[in-house]
C-alpha positions in Angstrom: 379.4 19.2 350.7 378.7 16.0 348.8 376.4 15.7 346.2 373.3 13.9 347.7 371.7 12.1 344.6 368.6 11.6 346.6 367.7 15.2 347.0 368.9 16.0 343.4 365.5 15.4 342.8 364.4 16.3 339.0 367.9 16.4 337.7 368.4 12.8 339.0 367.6 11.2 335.6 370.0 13.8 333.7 373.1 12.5 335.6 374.2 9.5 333.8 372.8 10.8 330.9 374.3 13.1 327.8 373.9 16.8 328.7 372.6 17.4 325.2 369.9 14.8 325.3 368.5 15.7 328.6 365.7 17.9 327.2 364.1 18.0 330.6 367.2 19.6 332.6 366.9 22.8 334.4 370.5 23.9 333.6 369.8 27.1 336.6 369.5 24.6 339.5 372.0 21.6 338.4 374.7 24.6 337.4 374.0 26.1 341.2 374.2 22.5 342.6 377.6 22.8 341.1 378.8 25.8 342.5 377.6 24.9 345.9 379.5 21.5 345.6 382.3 23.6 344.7 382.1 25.6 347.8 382.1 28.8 345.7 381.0 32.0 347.0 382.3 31.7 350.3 384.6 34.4 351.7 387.6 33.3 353.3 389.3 37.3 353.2 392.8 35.0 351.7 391.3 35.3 348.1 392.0 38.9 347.4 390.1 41.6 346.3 387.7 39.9 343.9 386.2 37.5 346.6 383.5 39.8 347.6 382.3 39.9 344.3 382.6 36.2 343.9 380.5 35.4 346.8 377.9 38.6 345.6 377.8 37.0 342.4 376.9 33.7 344.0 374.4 35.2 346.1 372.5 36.9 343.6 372.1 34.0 341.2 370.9 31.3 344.0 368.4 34.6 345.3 367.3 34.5 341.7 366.8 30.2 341.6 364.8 30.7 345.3 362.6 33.4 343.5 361.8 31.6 340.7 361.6 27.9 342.3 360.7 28.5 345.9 359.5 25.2 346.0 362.1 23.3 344.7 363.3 20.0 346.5 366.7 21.5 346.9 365.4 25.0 347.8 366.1 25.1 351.7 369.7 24.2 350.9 370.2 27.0 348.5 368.4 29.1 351.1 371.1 28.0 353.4 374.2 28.3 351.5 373.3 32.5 350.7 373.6 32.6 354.0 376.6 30.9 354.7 377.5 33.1 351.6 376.2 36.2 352.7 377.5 35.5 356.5 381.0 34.7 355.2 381.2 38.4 353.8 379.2 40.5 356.7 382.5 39.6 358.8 384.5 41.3 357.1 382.7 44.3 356.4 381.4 45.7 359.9 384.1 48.7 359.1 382.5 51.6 356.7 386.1 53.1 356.9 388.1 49.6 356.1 385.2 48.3 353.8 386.2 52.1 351.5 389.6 51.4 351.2 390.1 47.7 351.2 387.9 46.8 348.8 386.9 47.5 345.2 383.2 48.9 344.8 382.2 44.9 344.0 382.1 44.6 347.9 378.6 46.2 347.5 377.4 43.0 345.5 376.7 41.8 348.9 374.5 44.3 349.9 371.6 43.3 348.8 371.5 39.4 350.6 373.1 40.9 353.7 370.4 43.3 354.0 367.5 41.0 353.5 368.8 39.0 356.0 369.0 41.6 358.5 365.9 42.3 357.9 364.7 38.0 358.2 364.2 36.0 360.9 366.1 36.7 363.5 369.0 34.2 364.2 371.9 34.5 366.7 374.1 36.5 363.3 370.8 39.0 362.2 372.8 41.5 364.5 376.1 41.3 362.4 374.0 41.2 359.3 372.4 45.0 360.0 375.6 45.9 361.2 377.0 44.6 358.0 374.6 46.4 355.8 374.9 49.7 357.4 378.7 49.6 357.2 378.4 48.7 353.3 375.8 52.0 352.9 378.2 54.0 354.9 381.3 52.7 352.9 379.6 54.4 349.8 379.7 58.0 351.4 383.1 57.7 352.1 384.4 56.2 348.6 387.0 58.3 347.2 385.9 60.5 344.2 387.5 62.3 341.3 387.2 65.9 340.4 383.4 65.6 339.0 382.2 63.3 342.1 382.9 60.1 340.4 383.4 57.3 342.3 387.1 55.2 342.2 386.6 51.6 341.4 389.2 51.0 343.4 392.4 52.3 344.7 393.8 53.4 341.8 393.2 57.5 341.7 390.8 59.1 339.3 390.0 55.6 337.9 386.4 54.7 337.4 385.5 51.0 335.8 381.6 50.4 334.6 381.9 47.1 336.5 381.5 49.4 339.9 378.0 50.3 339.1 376.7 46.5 339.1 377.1 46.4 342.7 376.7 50.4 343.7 373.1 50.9 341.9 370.8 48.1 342.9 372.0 48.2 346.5 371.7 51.8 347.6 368.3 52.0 345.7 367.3 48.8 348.0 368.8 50.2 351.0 368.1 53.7 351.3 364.6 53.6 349.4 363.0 50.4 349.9 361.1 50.2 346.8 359.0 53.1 348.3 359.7 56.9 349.4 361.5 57.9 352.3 363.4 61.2 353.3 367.0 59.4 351.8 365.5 58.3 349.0 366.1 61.4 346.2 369.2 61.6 347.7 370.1 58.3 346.8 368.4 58.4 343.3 370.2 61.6 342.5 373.8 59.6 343.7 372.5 56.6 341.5 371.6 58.9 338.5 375.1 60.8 338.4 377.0 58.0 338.8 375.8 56.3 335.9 375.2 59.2 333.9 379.2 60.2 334.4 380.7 57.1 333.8 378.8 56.7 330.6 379.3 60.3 329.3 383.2 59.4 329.7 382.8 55.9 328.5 380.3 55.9 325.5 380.9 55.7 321.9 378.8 57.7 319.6 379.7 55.0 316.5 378.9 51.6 318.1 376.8 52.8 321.0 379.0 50.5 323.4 380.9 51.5 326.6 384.7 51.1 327.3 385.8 49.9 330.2 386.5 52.9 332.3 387.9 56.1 332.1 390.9 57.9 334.2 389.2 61.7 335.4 393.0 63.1 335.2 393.9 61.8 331.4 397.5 60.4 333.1 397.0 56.9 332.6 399.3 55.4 329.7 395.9 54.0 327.8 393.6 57.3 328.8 392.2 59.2 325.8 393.4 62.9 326.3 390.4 64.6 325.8 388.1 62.1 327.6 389.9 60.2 329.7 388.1 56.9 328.4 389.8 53.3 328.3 390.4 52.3 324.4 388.7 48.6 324.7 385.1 47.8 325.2 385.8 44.7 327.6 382.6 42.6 326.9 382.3 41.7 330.8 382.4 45.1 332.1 379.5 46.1 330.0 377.9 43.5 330.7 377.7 44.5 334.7 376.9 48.0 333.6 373.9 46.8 331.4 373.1 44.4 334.7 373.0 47.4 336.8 370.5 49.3 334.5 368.3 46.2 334.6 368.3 45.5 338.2 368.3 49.0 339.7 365.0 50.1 337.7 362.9 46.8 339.2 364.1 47.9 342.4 362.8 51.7 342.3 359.9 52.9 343.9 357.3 53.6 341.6 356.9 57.2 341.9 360.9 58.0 340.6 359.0 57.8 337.3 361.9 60.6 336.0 364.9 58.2 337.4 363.1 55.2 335.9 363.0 56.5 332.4 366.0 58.1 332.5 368.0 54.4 333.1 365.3 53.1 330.4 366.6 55.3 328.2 370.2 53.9 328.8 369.1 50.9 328.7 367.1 50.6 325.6 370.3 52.6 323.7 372.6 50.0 325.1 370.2 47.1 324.2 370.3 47.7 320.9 374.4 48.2 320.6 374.8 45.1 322.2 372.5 43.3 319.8 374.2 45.1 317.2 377.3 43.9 317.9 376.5 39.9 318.7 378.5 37.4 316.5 376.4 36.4 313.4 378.3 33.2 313.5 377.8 32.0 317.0 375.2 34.2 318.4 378.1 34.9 321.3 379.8 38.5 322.4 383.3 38.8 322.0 386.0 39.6 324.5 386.8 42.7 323.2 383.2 43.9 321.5 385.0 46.5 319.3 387.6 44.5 317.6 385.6 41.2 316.5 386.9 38.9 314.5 390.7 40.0 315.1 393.3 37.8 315.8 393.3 36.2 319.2 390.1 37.6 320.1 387.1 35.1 321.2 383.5 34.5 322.3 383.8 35.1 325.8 381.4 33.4 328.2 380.6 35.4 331.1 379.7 38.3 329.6 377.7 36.8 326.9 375.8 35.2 329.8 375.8 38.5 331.1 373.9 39.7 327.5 371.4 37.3 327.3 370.5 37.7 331.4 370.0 41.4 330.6 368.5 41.0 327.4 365.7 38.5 328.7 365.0 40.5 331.4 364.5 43.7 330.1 362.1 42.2 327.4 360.3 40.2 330.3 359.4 43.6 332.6 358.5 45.4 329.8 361.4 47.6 329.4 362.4 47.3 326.0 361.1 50.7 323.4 358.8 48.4 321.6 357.8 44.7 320.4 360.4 44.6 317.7 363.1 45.1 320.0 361.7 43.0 322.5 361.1 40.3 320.1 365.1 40.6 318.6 366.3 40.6 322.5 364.2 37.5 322.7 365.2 35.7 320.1 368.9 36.6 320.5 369.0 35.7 324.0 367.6 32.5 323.4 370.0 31.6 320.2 373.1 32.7 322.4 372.0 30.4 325.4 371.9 27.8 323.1 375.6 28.5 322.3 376.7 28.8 325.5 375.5 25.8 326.5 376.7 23.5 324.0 380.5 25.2 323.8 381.2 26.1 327.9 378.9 23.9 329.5 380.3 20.2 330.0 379.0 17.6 332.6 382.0 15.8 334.6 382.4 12.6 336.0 380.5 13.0 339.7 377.3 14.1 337.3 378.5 18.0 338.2 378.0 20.7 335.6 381.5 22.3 334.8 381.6 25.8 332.7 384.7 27.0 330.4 386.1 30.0 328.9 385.6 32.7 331.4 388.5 35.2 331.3 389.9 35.6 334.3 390.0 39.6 335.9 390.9 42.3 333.6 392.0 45.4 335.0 392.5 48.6 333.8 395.9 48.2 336.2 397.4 47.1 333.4 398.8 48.4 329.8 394.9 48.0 329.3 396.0 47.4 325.3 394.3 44.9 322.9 397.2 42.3 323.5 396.7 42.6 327.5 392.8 41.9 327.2 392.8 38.7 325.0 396.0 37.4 326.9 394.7 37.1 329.9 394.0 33.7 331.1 390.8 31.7 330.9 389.5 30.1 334.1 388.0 26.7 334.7 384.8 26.8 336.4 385.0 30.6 337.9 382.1 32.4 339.3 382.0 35.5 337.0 381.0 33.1 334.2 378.8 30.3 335.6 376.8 32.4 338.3 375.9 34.6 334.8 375.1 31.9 332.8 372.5 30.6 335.9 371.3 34.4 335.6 371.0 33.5 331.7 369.3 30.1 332.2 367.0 31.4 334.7 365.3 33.8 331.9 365.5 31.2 329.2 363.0 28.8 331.5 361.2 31.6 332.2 360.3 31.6 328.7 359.4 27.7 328.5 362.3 27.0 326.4 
């Protein structure tokens, strides 16, 4: 896709200008313009296991530009390309059996866009969209589980990551309730509940309030804790799906699960206030690793800080934050670390596209999960993870006029 100037519409005047001097710049739609340009979010199944997520990701962050924008000039082409995105995945995931075992849990990112579109206008694909979106709910009863019913991220055994609940939670409550009651509903709810409820029992620590990364059921793995199984690092991007899920998955209840709502605000509110705890005075950023700031080699890391201030500015905006003060620090910290972000990661580059820096790459508890592993991992130019957040970010930021 070429960049077409002429439909570029409001951000036309920002393009030969500074990007710190355009004060009139919607960073959401120019960094999605960018994306798109980019052909990002498209599934090509020669990416590996993280392209689902990629294109999920995508998906979810142009969804949120068309719901807060509708009427944008360059609103029928995002409309288009979440369903080239969302079409580019439903291909590969018409098997419930396959979908289980191929991919992580991240292939459930897609759920929600597929199954919209199912349920859209019928085109000449709306057939492999439902069939798409049943496989996906089917895949989720026949995910391997540990010994207490947890879910595997992945394929490694007894192994469950808080980045899996981002993409389980807000789909099968959408799926299987609808926003209202049905006869799956509590099952789902129930599912939903204990998922999230055992990951963070395993996961959570009483002193900082924050959640490692994951947590191995058997207590085998070289980095497992042997009385809890639990990862030793708090990986700033995996808690910032899990606080994501939280966020998402209670605006999509229906609103009689008034016990499964509170019980995620709960959550919620007690991770809220670790997180804000633990942002860098200096910067107003998160670091990689959230439990070791300030140590050598560690950093601000820019897709889950995005992540923070998405989840931050949302909760405050519905109303799920304990009380003003909090909602009022949330705001204020959100805002601050936006600011941040924009001015370290954000950079515009010479065909008037919006670039985005210092994402780490995938971390994986496949690994020696040890403080040297985390903040050795590479930093990627331009990858999804980060600059799909940090639309998710900017989104809430203009939703506040600022």
């Amino acid at each position: 896709m070429k960049l077409n100037v002429v439909a570029f519409a409001g951000l036309l005047a920002c393009l030969n200008a500074d990007i710190s001097a355009a004060a009139d710049v919607r960073y959401s739609t120019w960094m999605a313009w960018s994306i798109m340009n980019r052909g990002q979010g498209i599934m090509t199944g020669n990416g590996g296991s993280s392209e689902p997520l990629q294109a999920g990701f995508t998906q979810k962050a142009l969804t949120g530009i068309l719901d807060k924008y509708p009427n944008d000039p360059l609103a029928p082409q995002f409309r288009d390309y979440v369903h080239k995105s969302a079409a580019s995945v439903a291909q590969f995931m018409l098997n419930a059996t396959h979908d289980a075992l191929a991919y992580p849990m991240d292939r459930l990112s897609n759920g929600n866009a597929i199954l919209s579109l199912s349920n859209g206008p019928k085109t000449n694909k709306t057939a492999a969209f439902t069939s798409a979106a049943a496989a996906l709910r089917q895949s989720i009863d026949l995910n391997r589980r540990n010994a207490e019913g947890g879910f595997w991220y992945f394929v490694y055994p007894n192994w469950s990551y808080l980045d899996g609940m981002y993409s389980l939670a807000p789909f099968y409550a959408l799926y299987t309730t609808g926003g209202s009651d049905n006869p799956e509903s509590a099952k789902a709810l129930n599912e939903i509940q204990f998922q999230i409820d055992l990951i963070y029992k395993h996961t959570h620590n009483e002193s900082s309030g924050l959640l490692v990364h994951g947590y191995d059921d058997s207590k085998t793995a070289v980095w497992a804790d042997r009385n809890t199984g639990a990862s030793p690092y708090v990986w700033g991007r995996s808690l910032g799906w899990f606080i994501m899920a939280l966020v998402d998955t209670v605006e999509l209840l229906p609103k009689s699960a008034c016990k499964e709502r509170n019980h995620l605000l709960k959550k919620y509110n007690d991770l809220a206030s670790a997180v804000l705890r633990a942002v860098d005075p200096a910067t107003g950023g998160w670091w990689q690793i959230m439990n070791e700031p300030g140590r050598a080699g560690n950093y601000i890391e820019s897709s889950g800080s995005a992540m923070f201030v998405s989840a931050l500015l949302k909760g405050a905006r519905m109303g799920y934050l304990k009380n003003d003060s909090l909602a009022a620090e949330a705001r204020t910290a959100g805002v601050r670390a936006h600011g941040y972000l924009t001015d370290t990661f954000v950079t515009k580059n010479e065909t008037g596209l919006l670039d985005y820096n210092g994402t780490v790459s995938v971390c994986s508890l496949n690994s020696t999960a040890s403080y040297e592993y985390y903040v050795g991992q590479p930093l990627l130019y331009n990858s999804v993870h980060g600059s799909a957040a940090y639309i998710l970010a900017s989104l809430e930021v203009e939703r506040l006029g600022q």
